[in-house]
MARLUM-581892 format. One line per 10 residues: number of its first residue (from 0); their letters; for each residue x negated, y, z negated of C-alpha. Coordinates in steps of 0.2 Angstrom, whole numbers. Example, Ala and Ser with C-alpha at 12.3 -4.5 7.8 and 13.67 -1.06 7.14 Angstrom:
! MARLUM-581892
0) as) -62 -22 -39 ~ -68 -5 -36
! end
This chain:
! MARLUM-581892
0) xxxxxxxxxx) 0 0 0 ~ -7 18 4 ~ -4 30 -9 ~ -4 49 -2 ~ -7 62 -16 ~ -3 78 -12 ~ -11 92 -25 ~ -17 110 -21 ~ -15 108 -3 ~ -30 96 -3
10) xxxxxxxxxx) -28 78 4 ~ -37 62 -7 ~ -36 43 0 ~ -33 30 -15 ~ -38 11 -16 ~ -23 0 -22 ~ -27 -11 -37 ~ -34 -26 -33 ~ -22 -41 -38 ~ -25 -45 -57
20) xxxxxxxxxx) -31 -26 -61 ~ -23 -22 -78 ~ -9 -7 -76 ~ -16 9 -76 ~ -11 17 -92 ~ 0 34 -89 ~ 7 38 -106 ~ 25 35 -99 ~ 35 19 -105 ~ 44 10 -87
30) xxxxxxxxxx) 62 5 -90 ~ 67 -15 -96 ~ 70 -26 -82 ~ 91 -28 -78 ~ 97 -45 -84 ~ 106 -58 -71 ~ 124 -63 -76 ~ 136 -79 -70 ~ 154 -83 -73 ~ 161 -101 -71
40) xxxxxxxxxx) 177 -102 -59 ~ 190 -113 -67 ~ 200 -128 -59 ~ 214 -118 -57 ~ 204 -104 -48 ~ 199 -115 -37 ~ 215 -122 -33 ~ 208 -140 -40 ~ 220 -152 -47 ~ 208 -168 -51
50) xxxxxxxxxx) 191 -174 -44 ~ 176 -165 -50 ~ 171 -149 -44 ~ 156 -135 -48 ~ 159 -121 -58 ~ 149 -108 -47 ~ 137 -106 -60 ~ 128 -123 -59 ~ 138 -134 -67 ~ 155 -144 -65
60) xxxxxxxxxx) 170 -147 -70 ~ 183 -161 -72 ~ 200 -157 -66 ~ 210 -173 -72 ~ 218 -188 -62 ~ 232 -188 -53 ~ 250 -196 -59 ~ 257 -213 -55 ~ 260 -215 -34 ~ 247 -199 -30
70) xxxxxxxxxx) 228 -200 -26 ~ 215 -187 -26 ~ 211 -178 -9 ~ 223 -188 0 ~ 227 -175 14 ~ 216 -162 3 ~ 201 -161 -7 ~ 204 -161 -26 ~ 222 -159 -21 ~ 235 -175 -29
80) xxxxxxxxxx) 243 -181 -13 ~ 259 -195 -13 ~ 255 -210 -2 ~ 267 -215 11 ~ 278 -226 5 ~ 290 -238 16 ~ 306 -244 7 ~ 309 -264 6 ~ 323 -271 15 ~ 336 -283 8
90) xxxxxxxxxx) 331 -294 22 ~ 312 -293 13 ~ 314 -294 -2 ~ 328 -310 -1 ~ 342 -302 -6 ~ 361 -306 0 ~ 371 -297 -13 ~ 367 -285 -26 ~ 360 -268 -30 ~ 338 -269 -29
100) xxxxxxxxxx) 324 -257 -32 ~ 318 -252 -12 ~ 300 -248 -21 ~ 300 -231 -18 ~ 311 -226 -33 ~ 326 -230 -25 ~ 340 -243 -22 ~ 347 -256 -10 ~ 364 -261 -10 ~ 364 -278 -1
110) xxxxxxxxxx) 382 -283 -1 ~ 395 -291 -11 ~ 401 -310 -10 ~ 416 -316 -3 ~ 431 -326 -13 ~ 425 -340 -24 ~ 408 -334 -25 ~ 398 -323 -37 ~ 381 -312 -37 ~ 369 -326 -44
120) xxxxxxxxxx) 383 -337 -47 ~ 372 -351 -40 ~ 359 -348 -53 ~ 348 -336 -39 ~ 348 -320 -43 ~ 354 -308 -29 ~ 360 -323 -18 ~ 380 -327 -16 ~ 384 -345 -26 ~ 399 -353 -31
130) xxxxxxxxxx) 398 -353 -51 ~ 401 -368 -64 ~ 415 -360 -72 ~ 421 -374 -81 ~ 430 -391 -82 ~ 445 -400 -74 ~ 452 -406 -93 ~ 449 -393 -107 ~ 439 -402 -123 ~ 435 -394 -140
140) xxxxxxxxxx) 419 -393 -145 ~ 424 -410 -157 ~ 428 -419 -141 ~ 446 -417 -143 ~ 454 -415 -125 ~ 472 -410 -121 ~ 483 -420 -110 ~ 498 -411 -109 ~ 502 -399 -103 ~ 487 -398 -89
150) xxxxxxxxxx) 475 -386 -90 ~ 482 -382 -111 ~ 497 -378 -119 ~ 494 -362 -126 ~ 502 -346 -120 ~ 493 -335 -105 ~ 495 -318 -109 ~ 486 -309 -94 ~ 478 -313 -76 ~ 468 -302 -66
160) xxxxxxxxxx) 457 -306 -50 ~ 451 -301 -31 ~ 462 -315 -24 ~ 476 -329 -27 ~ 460 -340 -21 ~ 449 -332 -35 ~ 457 -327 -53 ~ 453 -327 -70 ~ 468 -329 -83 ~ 466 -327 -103
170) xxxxxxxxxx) 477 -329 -119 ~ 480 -339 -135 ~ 463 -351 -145 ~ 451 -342 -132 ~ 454 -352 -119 ~ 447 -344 -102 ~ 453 -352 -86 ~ 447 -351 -68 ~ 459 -350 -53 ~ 451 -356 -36
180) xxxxxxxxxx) 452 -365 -22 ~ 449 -382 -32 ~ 462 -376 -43 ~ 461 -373 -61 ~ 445 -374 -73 ~ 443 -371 -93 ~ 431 -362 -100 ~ 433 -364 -121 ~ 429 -348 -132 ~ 426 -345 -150
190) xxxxxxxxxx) 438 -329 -148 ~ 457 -325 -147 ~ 460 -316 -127 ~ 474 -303 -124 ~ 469 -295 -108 ~ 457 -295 -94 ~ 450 -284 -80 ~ 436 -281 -68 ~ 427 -273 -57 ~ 421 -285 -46
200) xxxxxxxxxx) 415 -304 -46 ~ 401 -301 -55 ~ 409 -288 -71 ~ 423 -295 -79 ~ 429 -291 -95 ~ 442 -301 -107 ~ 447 -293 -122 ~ 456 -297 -142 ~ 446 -302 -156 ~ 431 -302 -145
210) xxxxxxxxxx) 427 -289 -130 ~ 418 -303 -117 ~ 407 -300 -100 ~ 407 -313 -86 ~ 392 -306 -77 ~ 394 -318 -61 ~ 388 -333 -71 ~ 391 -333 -87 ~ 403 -327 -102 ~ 396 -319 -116
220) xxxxxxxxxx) 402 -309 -132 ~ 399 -290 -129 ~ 407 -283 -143 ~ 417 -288 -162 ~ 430 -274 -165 ~ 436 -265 -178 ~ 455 -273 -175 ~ 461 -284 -163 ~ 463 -276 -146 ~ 478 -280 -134
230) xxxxxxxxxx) 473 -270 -117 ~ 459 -271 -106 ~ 459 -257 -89 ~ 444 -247 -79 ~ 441 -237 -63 ~ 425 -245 -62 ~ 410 -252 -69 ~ 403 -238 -79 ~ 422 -234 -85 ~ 433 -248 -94
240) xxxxxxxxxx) 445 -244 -105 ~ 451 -257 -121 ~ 466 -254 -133 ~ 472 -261 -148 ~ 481 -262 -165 ~ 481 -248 -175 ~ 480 -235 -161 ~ 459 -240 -159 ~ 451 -238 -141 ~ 433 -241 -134
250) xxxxxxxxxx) 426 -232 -119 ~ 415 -242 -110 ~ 400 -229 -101 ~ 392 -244 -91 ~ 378 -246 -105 ~ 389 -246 -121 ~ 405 -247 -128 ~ 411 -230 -138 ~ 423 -230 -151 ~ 436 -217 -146
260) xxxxxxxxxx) 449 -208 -157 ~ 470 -209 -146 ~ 477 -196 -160 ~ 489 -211 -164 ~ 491 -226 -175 ~ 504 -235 -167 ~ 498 -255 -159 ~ 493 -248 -141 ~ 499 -264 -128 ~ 494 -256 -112
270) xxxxxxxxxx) 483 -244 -104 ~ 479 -239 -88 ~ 463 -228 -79 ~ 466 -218 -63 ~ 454 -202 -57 ~ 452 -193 -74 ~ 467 -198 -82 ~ 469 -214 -96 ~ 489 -218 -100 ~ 490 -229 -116
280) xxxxxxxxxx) 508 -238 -122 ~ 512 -245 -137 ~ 523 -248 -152 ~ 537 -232 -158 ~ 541 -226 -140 ~ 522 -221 -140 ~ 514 -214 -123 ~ 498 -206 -124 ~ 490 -199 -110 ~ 468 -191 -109
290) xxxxxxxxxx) 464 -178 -97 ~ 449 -166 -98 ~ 458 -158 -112 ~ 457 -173 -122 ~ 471 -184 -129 ~ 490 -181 -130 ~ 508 -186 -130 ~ 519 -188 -118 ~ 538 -186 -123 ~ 544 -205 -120
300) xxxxxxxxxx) 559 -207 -109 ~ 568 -217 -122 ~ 565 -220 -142 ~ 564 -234 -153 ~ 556 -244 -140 ~ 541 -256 -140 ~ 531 -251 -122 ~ 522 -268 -117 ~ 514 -262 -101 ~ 509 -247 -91
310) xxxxxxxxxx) 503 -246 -71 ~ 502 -234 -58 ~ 494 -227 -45 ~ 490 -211 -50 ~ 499 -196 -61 ~ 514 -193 -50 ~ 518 -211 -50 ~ 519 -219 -67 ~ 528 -235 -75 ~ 530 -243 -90
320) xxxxxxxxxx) 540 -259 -97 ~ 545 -265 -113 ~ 561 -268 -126 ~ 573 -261 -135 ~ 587 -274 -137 ~ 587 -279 -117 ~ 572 -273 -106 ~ 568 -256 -101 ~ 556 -250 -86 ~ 555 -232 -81
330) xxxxxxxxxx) 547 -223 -68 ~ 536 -206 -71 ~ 536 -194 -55 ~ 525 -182 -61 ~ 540 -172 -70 ~ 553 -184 -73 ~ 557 -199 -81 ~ 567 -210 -71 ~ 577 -227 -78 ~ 578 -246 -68
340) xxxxxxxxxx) 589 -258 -74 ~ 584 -276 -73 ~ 594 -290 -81 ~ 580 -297 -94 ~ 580 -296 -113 ~ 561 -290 -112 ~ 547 -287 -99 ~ 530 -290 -104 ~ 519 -286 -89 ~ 520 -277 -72
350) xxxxxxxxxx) 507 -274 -56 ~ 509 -268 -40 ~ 499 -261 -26 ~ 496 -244 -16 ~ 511 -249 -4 ~ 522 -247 -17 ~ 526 -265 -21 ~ 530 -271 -37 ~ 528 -286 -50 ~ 536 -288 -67
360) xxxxxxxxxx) 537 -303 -77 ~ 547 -305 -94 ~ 557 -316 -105 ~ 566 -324 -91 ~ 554 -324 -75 ~ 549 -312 -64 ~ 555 -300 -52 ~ 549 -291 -38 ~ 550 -272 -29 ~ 546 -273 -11
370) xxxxxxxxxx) 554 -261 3 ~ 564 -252 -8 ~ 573 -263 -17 ~ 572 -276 -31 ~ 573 -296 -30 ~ 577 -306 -45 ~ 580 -321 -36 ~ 562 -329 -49 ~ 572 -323 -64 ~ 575 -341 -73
380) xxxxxxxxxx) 563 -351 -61 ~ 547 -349 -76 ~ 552 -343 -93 ~ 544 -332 -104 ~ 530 -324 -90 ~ 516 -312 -101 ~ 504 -307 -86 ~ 507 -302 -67 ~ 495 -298 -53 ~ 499 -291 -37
390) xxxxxxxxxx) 487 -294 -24 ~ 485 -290 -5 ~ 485 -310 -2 ~ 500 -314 -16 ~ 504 -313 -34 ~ 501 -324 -48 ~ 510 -323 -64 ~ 506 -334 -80 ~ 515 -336 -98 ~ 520 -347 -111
400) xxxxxxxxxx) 511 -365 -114 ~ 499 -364 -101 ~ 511 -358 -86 ~ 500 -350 -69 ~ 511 -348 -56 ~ 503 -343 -39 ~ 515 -335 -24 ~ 506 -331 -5 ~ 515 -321 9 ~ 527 -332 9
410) xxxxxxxxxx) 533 -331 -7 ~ 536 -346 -13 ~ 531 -349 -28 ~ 517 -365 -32 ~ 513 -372 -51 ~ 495 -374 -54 ~ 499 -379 -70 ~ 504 -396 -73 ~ 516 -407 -85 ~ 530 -407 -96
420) xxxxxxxxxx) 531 -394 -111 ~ 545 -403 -120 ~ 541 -401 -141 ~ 538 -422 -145 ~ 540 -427 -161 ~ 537 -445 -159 ~ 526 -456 -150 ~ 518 -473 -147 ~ 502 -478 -136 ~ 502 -498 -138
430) xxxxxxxxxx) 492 -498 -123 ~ 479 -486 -114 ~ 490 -485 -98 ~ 506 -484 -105 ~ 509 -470 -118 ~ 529 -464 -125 ~ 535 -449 -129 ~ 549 -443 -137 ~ 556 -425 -140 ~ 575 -431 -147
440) xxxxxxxxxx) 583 -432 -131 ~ 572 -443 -121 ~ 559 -453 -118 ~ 545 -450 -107 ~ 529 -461 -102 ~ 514 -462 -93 ~ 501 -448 -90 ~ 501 -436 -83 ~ 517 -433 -89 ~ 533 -430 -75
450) xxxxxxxxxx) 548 -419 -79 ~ 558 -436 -74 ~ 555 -446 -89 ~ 565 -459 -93 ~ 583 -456 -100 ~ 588 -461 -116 ~ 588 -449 -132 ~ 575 -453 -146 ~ 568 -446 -162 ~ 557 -463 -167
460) xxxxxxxxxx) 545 -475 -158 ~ 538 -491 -164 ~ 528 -505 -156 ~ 533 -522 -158 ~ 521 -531 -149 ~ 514 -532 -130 ~ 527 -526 -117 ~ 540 -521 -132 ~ 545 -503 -139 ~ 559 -499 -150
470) xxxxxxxxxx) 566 -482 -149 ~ 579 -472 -164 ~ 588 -457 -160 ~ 603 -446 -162 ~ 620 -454 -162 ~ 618 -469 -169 ~ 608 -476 -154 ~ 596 -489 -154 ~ 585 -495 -139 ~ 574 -510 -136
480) xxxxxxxxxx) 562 -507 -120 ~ 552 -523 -113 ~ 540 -526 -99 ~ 529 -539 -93 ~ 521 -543 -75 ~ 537 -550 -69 ~ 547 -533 -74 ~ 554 -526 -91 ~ 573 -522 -96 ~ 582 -512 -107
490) xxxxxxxxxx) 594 -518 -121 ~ 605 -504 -132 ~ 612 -505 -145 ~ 625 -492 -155 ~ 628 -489 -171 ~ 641 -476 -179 ~ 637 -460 -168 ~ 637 -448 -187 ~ 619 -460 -189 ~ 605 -447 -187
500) xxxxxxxxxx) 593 -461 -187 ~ 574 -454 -190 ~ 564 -471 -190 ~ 561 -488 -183 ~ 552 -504 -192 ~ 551 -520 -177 ~ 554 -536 -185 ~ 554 -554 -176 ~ 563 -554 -160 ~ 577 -545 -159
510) xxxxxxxxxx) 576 -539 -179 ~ 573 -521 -185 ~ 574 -508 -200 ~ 580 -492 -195 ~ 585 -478 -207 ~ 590 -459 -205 ~ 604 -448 -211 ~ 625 -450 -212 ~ 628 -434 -205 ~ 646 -434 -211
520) xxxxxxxxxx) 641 -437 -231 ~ 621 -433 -231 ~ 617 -450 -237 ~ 604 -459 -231 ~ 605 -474 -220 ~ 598 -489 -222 ~ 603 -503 -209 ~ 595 -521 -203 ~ 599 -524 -184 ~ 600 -543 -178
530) xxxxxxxxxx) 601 -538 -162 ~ 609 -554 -159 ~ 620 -554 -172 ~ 625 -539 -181 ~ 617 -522 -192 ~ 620 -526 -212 ~ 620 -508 -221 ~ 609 -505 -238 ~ 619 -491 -246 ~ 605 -479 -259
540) xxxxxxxxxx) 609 -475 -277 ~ 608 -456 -272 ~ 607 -444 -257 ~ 596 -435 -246 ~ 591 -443 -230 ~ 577 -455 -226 ~ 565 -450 -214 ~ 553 -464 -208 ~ 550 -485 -212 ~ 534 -496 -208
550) xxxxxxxxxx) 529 -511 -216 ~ 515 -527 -219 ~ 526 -540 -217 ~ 543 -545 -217 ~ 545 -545 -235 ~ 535 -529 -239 ~ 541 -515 -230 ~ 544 -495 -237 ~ 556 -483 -233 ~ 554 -463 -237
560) xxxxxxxxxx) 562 -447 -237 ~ 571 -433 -249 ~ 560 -437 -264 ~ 564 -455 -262 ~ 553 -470 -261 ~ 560 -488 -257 ~ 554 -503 -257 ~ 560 -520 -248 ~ 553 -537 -256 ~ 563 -549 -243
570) xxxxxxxxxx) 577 -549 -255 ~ 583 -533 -262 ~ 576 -516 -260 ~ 571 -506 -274 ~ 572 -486 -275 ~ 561 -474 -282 ~ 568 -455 -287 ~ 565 -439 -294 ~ 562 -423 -291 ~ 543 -423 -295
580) xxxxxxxxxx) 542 -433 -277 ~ 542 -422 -260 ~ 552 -423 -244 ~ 541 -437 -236 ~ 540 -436 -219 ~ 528 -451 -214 ~ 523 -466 -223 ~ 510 -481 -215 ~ 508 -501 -223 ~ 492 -510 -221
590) xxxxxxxxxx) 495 -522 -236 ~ 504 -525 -251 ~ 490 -515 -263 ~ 489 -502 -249 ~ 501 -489 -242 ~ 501 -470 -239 ~ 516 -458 -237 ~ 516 -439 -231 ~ 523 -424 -237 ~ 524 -407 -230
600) xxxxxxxxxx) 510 -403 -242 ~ 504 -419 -251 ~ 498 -437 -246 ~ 502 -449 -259 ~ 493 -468 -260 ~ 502 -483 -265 ~ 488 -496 -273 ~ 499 -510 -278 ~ 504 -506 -293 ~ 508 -485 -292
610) xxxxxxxxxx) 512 -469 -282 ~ 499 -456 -285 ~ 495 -440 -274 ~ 478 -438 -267 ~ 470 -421 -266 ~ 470 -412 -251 ~ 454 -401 -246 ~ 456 -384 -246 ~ 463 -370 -237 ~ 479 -380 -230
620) xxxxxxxxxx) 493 -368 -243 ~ 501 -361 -228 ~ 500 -376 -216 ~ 514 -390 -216 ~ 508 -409 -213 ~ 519 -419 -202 ~ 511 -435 -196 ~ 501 -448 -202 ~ 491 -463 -192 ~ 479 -477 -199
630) xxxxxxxxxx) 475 -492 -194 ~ 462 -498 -205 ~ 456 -496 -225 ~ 441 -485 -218 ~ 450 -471 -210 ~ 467 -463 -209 ~ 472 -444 -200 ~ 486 -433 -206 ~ 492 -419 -191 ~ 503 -403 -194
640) xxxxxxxxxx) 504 -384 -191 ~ 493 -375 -182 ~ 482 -388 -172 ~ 479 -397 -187 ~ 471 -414 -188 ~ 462 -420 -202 ~ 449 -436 -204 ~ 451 -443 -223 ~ 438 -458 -230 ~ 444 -465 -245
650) xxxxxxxxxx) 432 -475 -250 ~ 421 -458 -251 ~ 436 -446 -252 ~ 428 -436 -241 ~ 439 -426 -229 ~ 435 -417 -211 ~ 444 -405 -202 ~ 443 -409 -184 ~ 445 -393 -172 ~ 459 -398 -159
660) xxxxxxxxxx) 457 -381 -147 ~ 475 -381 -149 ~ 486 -370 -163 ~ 504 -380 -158 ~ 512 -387 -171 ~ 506 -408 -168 ~ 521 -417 -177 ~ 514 -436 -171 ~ 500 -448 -170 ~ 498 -463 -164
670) xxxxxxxxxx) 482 -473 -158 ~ 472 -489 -150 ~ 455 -497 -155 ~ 446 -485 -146 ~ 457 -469 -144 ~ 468 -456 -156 ~ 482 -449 -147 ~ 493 -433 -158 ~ 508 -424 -149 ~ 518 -409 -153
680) xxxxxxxxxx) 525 -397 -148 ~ 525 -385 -132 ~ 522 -404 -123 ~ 505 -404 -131 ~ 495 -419 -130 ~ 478 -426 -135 ~ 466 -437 -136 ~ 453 -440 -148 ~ 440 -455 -144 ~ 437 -463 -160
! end
């Protein structure tokens, strides 16, 4: 560098320091050097969002990952990018029926299955399959199986389904039968039914002391209520409606069941969804309808009236049934209540479709509304109808003792339910393929059981023998039935028609005991037939009817009924009274130190010497016994009320309560070596195998 002084108007060159030379020292201090500064650049300045990236200042940072489905720098660097994503096809992923995930975060919707068929019913999820939905012959879980009537004997209180080829129909001892092209199959429950509805194959509710799903292949307990509920209605899967006693109600949201208040303590019977509106019937002329204002009260068209039902197709069309000394049905328009007059005591249940057509069944059948007028022409065909459906293929109705009813186009009506529903009171099963029953005024055999029978009125049976059976009966009338490979015959015999005769005892040939009651004095009778010969009364110190006879052997037969036990020695009989003995209904002999004799609530045992009661178990207060059966010293089984059947071992005294699936009154037993038959009524029938 060339330094150029300028001083006094003189010029002066300069040398430069050499590299290395110290400063030259002025006497002037030279300013501090200006310090170099940085500031880092965040993420988010950088319009970053994962990946690592530098700060501008020499070192990095780390911006995160991406979320689940996203990559880093997909279509930008340290930018989250979503990946293409192609959605799965029914056809891909196998599915025939069914909602699937596509695997993009959406659904499929792969079809429904036709009649008979469910989602998974096959036991494939997503494939259309033909569920097991049950049996032929319904059993208990103690292997007790009705039949008579076929498929039971208890009373159908509802029905709902896609098709007359495809229902489902619930009521009494939780029994749940299946309508299809087969015909009719029993599913058995722990749970008391009312009602049933669904919306679709595959979501099907029944509800009453249980609120049930049938999911397409299988039934299982959703919900115990608070009380029993007597309704089940919905608009669809993720809105059902249940109502019951009390005024309770359950909304179900398609993931649980909410307890719901109606403003009302009246038994709701019926309810019905459409749109936003819920319509719920029930006892005290009670309507209640819930809008989006909530629940409230619809002034009834009538007061003092149990409604039983309620159906519609949507607010301005409105009906409801039910009683009030004679049957009422009326029809809401919107503004208006407006009377029908039908000629039934009562109406229990009603359907009907968006044409306008109509179905309600009652106490004395059915009746149907169909281009503008109504046909009664079904009243008195079924009896007793509790639940009706309305179909686009047909109707089917069902009601008391097992009754299903099924009518197409045509409409003519078919009975898928099977067999007599006379109430027997009596019956004898000498052999295993040919079974009597009597109900007092006739006698039926065979099984199944044909409304044909064979005439002859009878309240007692009694074997005597291969090919021979004794019948008693009303008016004095005795009968002797006999059949062998080369035919059978039938011999009569009369005694004086004021004879109510209860009981039969077969002796040799053409001998017997028969007892029952003078109608004319209320004495008992005591008579031996020689059907040959002549009938020799025994009159009886006192009165009160007899009731039933068996015996050992010719000289050791008893005779029981209004507190009376009599005994016949093969010379004279001997009577035993007092009002410390019940009204005995039964009694069976296997030997001179071994007898039993039933009351309505005691079993007494006679040991050869004395009389003496036997303790029953527990819990049977309320129930009334009406048969006995034993054929050995091991064993014996008492029937009654209720279903009841109970298994008794003496030489333990230990007792068992077998369940029968059946609550009708069973008022006889009779058995073989190998099986235990009990009748009663509503034409129930069972067999036990022993």
């Amino acid at each position: 560098m060339l330094l150029v002084l300028v001083a006094c108007g003189a010029q002066q060159e300069v040398e430069p320091p050499s590299p290395g030379t110290p400063p030259v020292e002025t006497g002037e201090t030279p300013p501090a050097p200006r310090p170099e500064t940085c500031t880092p650049v965040s993420c988010e300045g950088q319009g970053a969002q994962c990946g690592t990236v530098s700060d501008g200042c020499g070192g990095t940072l780390n911006c995160g990952g991406c979320g689940e489905g996203q990559r880093c720098g997909l279509s930008q660097p340290h930018v989250c990018g979503t990946e293409a994503c192609t959605p799965r096809t029914c056809e891909s992923v196998g599915a025939s029926c069914g909602t699937v995930e596509d695997g993009c975060g959406g659904t499929l919707r792969c079809g429904t299955c036709g009649v008979g068929m469910t989602c998974g019913g096959g036991g494939q999820a997503h494939t259309c399959g033909a569920p097991d939905y049950g049996v032929d012959t319904a059993c208990s879980r103690d292997g007790v199986c009705f039949l008579n009537p076929t498929p039971v004997s208890h009373d159908f209180k509802d029905v709902w389904g896609r098709s007359i080829e495809d229902f489902w129909a619930v009521g009494n001892a939780g029994f749940i039968v299946h309508g299809g092209p087969g015909g009719l199959t029993v599913l058995p429950s722990e749970a008391e039914l009312s009602s049933i509805w669904g919306s679709a194959g595959e979501d099907v509710w029944a509800v009453g002391s249980e609120i049930r799903h049938f999911d397409g292949r299988r039934w299982s307990t959703s919900l115990r209520p608070e009380r029993f509920l007597l309704d089940v209605h919905g608009t669809g899967a993720d809105n059902v409606w249940a109502v019951g006693e009390g005024g309770l109600a359950y909304v179900w949201n398609g993931t649980r069941w909410e307890r719901q208040s109606t403003g009302t303590s009246a038994d709701l019977y019926g309810v019905w969804a459409h749109g936003e509106q819920v319509w719920a019937v029930g006892t005290g002329a009670t309507i209640r309808v819930r809008d989006a204002q909530g629940w409230h009260a619809v002034t009834p068209p009538t007061r003092e009236v149990t409604f039983t039902a309620v159906w519609g197709t949507g607010p301005k069309d409105m009906w409801v049934t039910g009683s009030r000394g004679g049957a009422v049905l009326f029809h809401w328009d919107g503004s208006a209540w407006s009377p029908v007059q039908l000629p039934f005591s009562a109406l229990y249940g009603i359907s009907g479709n968006a044409s306008g057509d109509l179905l309600v069944v009652g106490e004395e059948g059915s009746a149907q509304f169909t281009g503008g007028r109504w046909d009664t022409s079904h009243r008195g065909a079924s009896p007793r109808l509790l639940g009706a459906l309305h179909m686009a293929d047909g109707r089917v109705v069902v009601g008391s003792q097992g009754q299903v009813l099924r009518s197409g186009k045509e409409n003519t009506w078919l009975a898928l339910s099977q067999g007599v529903r006379s109430d027997f009171i009596s019956l004898s099963a000498p052999e295993e393929d040919r079974w009597f029953f009597a109900d007092g005024s006739r006698i039926r055999n065979g099984m199944p059981l044909l409304d044909g029978g064979t005439l002859g009125p009878a309240h007692a049976l009694a074997r005597q023998g291969p090919g021979r059976l004794w019948s008693a009966g009303p008016l004095g009338r005795i009968d002797l039935r006999t059949w062998d490979s080369l035919g059978g015959g039938l011999y009569s015999f009369y005694l004086p028609s004021h004879f109510a005769l209860r009981g039969v005892y077969p002796g040799r040939d053409m001998q017997a005991w028969v007892v029952g009651t003078n109608t004319g004095t209320g004495e008992g009778v005591l008579v031996q037939l020689d059907g040959q010969a002549a009938w020799t009364p025994y009159p009886l110190t006192g009165l009160g009817g007899l009731n039933a006879i068996d015996g050992s052997a010719p000289d050791d037969v008893w005779a029981v009924g209004e507190s009376v036990l009599a005994h016949w020695d093969g010379s004279a009989w001997t009577e035993t009274r007092g009002a410390w003995l019940p009204a005995f209904r039964a009694v069976r002999v296997l030997g001179r130190e071994l007898a039993w004799a039933l009351g309505a609530h005691s079993l007494w045992r006679w040991d050869g010497m004395q009389w003496a009661p036997v303790g029953l178990p527990a819990g049977l207060e309320t129930l009334e016994l009406h048969a006995l059966f034993t054929d050995s010293r091991e064993v014996l089984y008492l029937a009654g009320d209720g279903g009841l059947l109970l298994q008794y071992e003496p030489a333990r005294q230990a007792w068992r309560r077998i369940e029968t699936g059946t609550r009708k009154r069973l008022r006889a037993l009779s058995g073989g070596p190998r099986t235990l038959i009990a009748a009663g009524e509503g034409g129930t029938v069972l067999r036990l195998y022993r």
